[in-house]
C-alpha positions in Angstrom: -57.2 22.4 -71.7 -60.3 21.1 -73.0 -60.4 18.3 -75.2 -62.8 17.9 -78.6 -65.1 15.2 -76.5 -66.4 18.2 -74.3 -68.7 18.7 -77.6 -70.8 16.3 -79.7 -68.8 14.8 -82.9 -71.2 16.9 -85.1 -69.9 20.4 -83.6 -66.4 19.5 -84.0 -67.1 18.0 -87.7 -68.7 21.0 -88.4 -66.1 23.6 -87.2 -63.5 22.0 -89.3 -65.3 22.9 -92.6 -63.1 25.3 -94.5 -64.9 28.9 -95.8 -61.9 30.7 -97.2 -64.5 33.5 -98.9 -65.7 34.4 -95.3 -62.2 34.4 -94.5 -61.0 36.9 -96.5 -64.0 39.1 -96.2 -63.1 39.1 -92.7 -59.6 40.4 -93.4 -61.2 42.7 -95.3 -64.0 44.6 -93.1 -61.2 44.8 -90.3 -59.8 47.6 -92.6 -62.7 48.7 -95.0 -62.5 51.1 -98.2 -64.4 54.3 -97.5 -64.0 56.4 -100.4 -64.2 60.0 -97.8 -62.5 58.3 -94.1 -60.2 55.6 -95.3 -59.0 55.9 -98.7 -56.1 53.1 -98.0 -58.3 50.6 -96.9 -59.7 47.2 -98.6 -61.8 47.3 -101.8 -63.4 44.1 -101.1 -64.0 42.1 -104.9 -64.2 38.7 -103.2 -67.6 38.7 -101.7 -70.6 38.9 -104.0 -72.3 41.7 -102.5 -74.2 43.5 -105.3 -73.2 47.3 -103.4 -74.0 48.7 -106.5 -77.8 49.3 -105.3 -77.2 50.3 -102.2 -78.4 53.6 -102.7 -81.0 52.3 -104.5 -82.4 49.8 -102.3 -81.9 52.0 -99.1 -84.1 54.7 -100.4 -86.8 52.2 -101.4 -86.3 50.4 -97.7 -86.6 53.9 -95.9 -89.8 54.8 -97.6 -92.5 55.3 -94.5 -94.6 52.6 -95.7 -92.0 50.0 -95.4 -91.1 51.0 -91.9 -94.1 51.4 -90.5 -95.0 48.3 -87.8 -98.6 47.6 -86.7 -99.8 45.1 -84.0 -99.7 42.0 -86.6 -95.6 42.1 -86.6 -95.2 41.6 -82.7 -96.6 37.9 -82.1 -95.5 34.6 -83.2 -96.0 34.1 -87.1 -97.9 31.0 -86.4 -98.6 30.1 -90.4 -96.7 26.7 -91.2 -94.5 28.0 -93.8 -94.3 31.8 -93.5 -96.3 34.9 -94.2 -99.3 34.3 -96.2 -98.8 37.7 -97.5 -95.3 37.2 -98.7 -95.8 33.7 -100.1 -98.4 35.7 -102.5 -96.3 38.5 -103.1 -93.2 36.3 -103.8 -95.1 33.7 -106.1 -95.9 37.1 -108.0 -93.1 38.7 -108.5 -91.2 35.2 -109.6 -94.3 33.9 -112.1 -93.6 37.2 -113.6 -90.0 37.5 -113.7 -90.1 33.6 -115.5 -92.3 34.7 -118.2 -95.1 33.0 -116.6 -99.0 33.7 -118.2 -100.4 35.3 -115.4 -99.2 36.4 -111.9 -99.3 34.0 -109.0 -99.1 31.3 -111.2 -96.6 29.8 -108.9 -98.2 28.1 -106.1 -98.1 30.6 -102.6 -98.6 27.1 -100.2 -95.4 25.4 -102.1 -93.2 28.0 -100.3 -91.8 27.6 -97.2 -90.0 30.8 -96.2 -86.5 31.1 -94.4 -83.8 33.3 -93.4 -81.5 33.0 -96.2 -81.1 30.7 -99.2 -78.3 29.6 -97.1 -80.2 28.3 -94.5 -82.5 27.0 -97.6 -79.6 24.8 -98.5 -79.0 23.8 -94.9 -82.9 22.7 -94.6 -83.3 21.1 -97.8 -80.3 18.7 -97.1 -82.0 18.0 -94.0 -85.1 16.9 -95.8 -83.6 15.5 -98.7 -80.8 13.3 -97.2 -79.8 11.2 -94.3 -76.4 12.3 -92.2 -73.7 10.3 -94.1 -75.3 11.2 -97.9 -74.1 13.1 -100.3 -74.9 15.0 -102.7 -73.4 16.2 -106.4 -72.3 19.8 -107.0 -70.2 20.9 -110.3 -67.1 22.0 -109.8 -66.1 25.3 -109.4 -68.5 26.0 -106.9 -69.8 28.9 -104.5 -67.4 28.1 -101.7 -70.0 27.9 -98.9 -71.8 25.0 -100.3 -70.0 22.3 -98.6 -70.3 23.8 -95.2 -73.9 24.9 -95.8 -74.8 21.1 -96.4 -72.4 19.8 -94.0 -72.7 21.8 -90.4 -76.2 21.1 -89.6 -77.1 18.0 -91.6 -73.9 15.9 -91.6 -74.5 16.2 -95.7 -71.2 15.3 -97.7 -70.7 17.2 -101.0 -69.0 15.8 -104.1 -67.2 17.9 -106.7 -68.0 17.1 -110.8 -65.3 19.3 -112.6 -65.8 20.6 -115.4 -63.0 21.6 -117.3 -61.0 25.2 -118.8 -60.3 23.5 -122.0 -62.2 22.1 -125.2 -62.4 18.1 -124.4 -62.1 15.2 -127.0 -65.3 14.4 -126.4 -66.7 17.3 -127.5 -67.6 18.9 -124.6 -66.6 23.2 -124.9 -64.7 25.0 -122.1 -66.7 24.9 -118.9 -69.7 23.0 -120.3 -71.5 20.7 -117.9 -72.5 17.4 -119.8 -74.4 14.4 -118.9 -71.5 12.0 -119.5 -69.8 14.4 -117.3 -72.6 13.8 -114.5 -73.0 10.0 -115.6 -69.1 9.7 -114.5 -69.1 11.8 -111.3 -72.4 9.5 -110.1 -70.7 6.3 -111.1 -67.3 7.4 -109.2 -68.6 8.8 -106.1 -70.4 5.4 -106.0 -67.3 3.4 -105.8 -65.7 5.9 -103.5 -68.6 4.9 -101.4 -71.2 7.3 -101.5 -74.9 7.5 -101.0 -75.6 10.0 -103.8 -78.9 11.7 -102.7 -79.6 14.6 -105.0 -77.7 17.0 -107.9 -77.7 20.8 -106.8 -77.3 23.2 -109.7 -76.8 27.0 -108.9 -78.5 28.7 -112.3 -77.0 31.4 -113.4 -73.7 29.5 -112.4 -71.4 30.9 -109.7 -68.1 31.7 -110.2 -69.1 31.9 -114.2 -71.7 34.5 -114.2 -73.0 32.2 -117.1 -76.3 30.9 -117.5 -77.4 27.1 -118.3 -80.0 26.6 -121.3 -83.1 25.1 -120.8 -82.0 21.5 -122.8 -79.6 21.8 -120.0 -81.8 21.7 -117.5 -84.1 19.3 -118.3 -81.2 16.9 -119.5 -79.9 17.6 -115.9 -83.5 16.8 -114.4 -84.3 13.8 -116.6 -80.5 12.4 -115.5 -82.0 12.6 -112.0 -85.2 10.6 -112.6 -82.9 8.3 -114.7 -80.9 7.8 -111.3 -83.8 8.4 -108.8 -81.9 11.2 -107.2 -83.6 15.2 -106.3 -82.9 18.2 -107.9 -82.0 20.9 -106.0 -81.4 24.5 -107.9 -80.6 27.4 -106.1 -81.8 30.7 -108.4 -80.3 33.1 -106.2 -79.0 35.4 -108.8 -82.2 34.5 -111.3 -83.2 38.5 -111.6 -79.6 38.9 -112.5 -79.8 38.0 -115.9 -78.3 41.8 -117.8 -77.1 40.2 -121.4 -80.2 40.1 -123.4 -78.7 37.1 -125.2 -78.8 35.3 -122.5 -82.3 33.7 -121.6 -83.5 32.5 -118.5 -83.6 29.1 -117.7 -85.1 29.0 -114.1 -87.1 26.1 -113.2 -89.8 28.5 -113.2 -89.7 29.3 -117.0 -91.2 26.0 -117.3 -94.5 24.1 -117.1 -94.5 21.9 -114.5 -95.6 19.1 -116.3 -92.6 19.3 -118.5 -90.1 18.4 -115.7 -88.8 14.5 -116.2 -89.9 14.1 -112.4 -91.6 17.7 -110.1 -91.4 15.6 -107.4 -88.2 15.3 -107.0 -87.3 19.1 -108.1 -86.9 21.5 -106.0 -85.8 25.2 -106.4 -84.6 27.9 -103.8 -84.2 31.8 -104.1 -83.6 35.0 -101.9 -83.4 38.5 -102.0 -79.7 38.9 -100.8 -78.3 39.1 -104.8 -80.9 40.9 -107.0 -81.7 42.9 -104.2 -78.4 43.6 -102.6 -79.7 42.7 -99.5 -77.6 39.8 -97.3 -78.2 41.5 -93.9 -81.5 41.0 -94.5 -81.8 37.8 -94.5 -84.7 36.3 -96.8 -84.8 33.2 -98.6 -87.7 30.3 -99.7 -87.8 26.8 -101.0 -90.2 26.1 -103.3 -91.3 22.2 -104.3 -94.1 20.1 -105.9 -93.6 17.9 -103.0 -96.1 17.4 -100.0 -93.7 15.3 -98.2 -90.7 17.9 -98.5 -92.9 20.8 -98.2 -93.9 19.4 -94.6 -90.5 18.2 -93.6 -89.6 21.8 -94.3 -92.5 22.7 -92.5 -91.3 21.0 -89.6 -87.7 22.7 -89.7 -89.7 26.5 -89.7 -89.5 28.1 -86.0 -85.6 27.3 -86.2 -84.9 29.1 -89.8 -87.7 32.2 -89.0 -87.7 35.7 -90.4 -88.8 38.1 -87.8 -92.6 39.4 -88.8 -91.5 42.9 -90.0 -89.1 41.9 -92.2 -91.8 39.3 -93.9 -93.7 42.4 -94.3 -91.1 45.3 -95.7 -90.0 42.2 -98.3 -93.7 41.4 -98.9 -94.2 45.5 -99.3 -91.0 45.8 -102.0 -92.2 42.9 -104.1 -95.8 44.0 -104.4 -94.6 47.5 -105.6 -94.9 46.2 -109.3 -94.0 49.9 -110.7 -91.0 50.4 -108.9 -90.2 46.6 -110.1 -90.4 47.5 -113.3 -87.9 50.6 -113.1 -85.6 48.8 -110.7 -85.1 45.3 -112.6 -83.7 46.9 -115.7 -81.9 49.6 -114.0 -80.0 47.0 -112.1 -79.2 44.9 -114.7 -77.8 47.7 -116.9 -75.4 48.7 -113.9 -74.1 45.0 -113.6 -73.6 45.1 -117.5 -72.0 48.5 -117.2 -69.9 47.5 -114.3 -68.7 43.8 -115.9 -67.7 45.9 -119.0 -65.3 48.1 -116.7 -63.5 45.1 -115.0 -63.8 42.8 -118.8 -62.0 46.0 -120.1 -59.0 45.6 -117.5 -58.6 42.0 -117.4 -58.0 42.8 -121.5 -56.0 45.2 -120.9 -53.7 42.7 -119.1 -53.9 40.3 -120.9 -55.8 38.2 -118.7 -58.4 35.4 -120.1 -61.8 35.1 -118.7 -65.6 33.5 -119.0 -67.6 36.5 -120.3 -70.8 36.8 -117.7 -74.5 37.4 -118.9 -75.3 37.3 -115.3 -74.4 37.4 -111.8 -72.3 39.6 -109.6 -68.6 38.5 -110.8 -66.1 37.4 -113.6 -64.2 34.1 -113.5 -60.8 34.9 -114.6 -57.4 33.1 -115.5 -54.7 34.7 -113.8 -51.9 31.8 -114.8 -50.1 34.3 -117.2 -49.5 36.7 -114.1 -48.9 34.2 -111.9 -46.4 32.1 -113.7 -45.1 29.0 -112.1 -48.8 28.3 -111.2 -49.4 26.1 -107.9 -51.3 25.8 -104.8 -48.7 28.5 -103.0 -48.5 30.8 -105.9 -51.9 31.2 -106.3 -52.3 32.1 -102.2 -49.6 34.7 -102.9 -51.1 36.1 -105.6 -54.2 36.3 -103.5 -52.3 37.8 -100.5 -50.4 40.2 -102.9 -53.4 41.7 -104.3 -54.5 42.0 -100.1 -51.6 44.3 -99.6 -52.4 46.3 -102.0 -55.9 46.8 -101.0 -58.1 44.6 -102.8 -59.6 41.1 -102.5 -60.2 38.8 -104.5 -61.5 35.1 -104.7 -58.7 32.7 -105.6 -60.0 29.8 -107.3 -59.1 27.5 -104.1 -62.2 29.2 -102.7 -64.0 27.1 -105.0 -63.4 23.8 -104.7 -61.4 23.6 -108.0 -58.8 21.5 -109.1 -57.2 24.0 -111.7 -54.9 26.8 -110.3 -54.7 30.3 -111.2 -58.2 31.1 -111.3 -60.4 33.6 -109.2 -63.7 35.8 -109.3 -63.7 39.4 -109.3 -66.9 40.6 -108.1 -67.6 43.9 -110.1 -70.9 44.8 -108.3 -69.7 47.8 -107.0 -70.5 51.7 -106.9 -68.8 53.2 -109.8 -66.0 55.3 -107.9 -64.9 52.3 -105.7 -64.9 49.9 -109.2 -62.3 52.4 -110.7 -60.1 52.8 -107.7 -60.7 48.9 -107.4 -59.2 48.7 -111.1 -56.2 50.4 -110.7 -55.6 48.7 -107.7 -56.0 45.5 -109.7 -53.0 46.6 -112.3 -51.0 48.0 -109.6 -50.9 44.2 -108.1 -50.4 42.7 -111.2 -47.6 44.4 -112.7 -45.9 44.2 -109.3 -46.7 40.7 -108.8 -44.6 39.6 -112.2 -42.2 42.1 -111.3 -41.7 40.5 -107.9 -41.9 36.6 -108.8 -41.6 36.2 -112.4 -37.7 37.8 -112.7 
């Protein structure tokens, strides 16, 4: 049998990083939902997978301009920091999406492009921090993030939870203060840390909630105030479908307003808006040079093949189709969040109403009843054997039980079936443990 010194530390530090989302989806593409060959099988709500453009997004992908290759997508994509083509088109299409004056107002040479905003993560730890750091992340999280900073760059994370409840402080249900950071700096300090940087996901997953702009630049001026980055990851930025709900990307600002553009840094990708994770495409964009070429540096391991630089290039340039796709997709994530808001009322089930994003956060402690750590896995498991998945809040780094997020980006048919699935499991569920 071969023992753990066969490999270097960092492989076996890294395979013991828990993913429980992967996990599950795992459980669940073994025996997939197919609405015409396997009506029994999984409806998959854990995963935030936005299938409900699928259809969309494959017709616009198998257009013949989009799949046509020429000679300039077979050598090495020798530019430092990806496709000069897509840098343009992407600094585009985001100036325009964050309300700014004029296209392109967004820098094309602050990009670096990469293949995925996970691997944006992964790369900007590298940069940012030394093996051994560590870096802030409010709590409940996206469920990756500790393994995305951890595998490659030996990057520890550290949870600030926010709370469920109304605080005597002040602070409302789930709101992210600067006490709140000011306390989570101060302990992870005396726990021993080398706090390197705050990373912020905007709109907020599990919440589907979006911060304000005071927010942000509260969050950003408590990082100058501490001499710490800023890392936001936008990912779900075109996801935005409550029109009360305004952006506030990084981008939506001057530059000269941030407390310190130096040390603020954003990344975004196409697998959310546009539904497209196989595809991987993500880019980090910051105001600074010596980031931008320690990214540089990290490029021929994190590359996109050429044609896919192109066909993403192609899709953002199509301003027309943008302008019919953005809204269109945001109307089917507010029609689809109604449909699953609608249920969780229905039994009785509290939850953070989204503005944004793929999912709902919900609190499934009345179902549950005698809420703990094995409760809430069987609850999980339960709603598994009846044929849907779902996130328990474990997945999230959390340190309140009975939550988890429904994803509700789904075709319309598979939502329903996905619904009364959802009841079924419930009802049994109390039937089962609660007597």
């Amino acid at each position: 049998m071969a023992s753990q010194c066969d490999v270097a530390k960092r492989a076996v530090d890294g395979s013991t990083s828990e993913f429980l989302l992967k996990d599950i989806a795992i459980r669940a593409s073994k025996n997939e939902y197919d609405e015409n060959h396997n009506e029994e099988g999984i409806i998959n709500m854990s995963t935030a997978h936005n299938e409900s453009v699928r259809e969309i997004i494959t017709e616009k992908m198998n257009q013949k301009d989009l799949q046509t290759w020429d000679h300039s997508m077979l050598p090495y994509n020798l530019e430092r920091n990806g496709s000069s083509r897509l840098r343009r088109a992407l600094s585009d299409f985001l100036s325009t999406l964050n309300g700014q004056k004029a296209p392109g107002t967004l820098d094309p040479d602050k990009f670096v492009i990469v293949n995925g905003v996970t691997s944006a993560l992964s790369a900007m730890a590298y940069v940012l921090c030394d093996h051994g750091d560590t870096i802030l992340t409010p709590s409940p999280m996206y469920g990756a993030i500790p393994r995305d900073l951890v595998v490659q760059s030996g990057v520890k994370t550290y949870p600030v939870y926010v709370s469920s409840k109304a605080e005597p402080d002040g602070r409302k249900p789930w709101e992210l203060n600067v006490d709140l950071l000011e306390a989570g700096l101060e302990n992870a300090k005396q726990e021993g840390h080398n706090v390197r940087a705050l990373l912020l996901v905007n709109p907020i997953n599990p919440f589907g909630t979006v911060y304000t702009k005071q927010q942000m630049l509260d969050y950003l001026a408590f990082c100058k105030r501490h001499d710490i980055h800023c890392l936001i990851d936008e990912i779900y930025s075109a996801s935005i479908f409550e029109e009360s709900a305004d952006s506030s990307s990084v981008f939506t600002l001057n530059s000269e307003e941030l407390p310190d553009k130096e040390k603020t840094h954003v990344v975004w990708g196409t697998a959310k808006d546009f539904g497209m994770p196989g595809c991987p495409f993500g880019a980090c964009y910051t105001w600074n040079p010596r980031v931008l070429t320690g990214l540089e540096k990290l490029i021929d391991f994190y590359q996109i093949p050429s044609f896919v630089q192109t066909a993403v290039a192609k899709m953002l340039e199509d301003k027309e189709w943008l302008r019919w796709y953005l809204p269109t997709h945001n109307k089917m994530l507010q029609k689809s969040s109604t449909t699953v808001m609608e249920t969780l009322e229905e039994l009785g089930v509290s939850f953070v109403r989204p503005t944004a994003g793929l999912f709902i956060w919900a609190d499934f402690t009345s179902i549950i009843g005698d809420v703990n750590k094995d409760t809430e896995k069987q609850f999980a498991l339960h709603c598994l054997d009846h044929g849907l998945a779902i996130a328990p809040g474990s997945a999230f780094v959390y340190n309140e039980l009975g939550w988890a997020r429904l994803v509700h980006a789904l075709p319309r048919a598979k939502l329903i079936e996905a619904m009364k699935r959802l009841k079924e499991a419930c009802e049994t569920f109390q039937t089962r443990y609660t007597r």
